[in-house]
C-alpha positions, 0 to 999 in steps of 0.5 A: 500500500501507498501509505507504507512509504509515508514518513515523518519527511514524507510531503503529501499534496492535496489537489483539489480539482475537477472533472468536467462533464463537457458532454453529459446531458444526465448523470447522477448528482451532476454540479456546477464546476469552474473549468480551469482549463477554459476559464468558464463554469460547466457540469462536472464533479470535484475531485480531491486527490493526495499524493506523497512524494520525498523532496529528493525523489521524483516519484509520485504516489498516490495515497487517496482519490475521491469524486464528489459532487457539490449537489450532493455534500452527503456523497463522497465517492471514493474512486481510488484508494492505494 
């Protein structure tokens, strides 16, 4: 598991971003979310994602990522977890 390579120096990052549903017409619990890439607000979930890494290692790796949607604060999806 991921968090077997955390330690006391180990940095973990939080990202929080979004999935943009550019397409979709229906989808369950479906939000409004602001699209960083083209400046402009669309349908989408959230995503909050952390990732652990060492300052003198380029490795990434990811610990937890989780799909939620602003109409449904109660709904956390968890869609990985390593």
């Amino acid at each position: 598991m991921g968090s077997a390579m955390v330690g006391k120096d180990t940095l973990l990052i939080l990202d929080p971003s979004d999935i943009r549903k550019k397409y979709a017409k229906k989808m369950q619990y479906l939000a409004k979310v602001h699209d960083g890439s083209e400046d402009e607000i669309g349908s989408g979930y959230w995503t909050c994602n952390v990732v652990a890494t060492e300052i003198q290692d380029s490795r990434i790796v990811p610990l937890v990522g989780r799909l939620y949607s602003a109409d449904a604060l109660s709904l956390s999806v968890r869609i990985t977890r390593y």
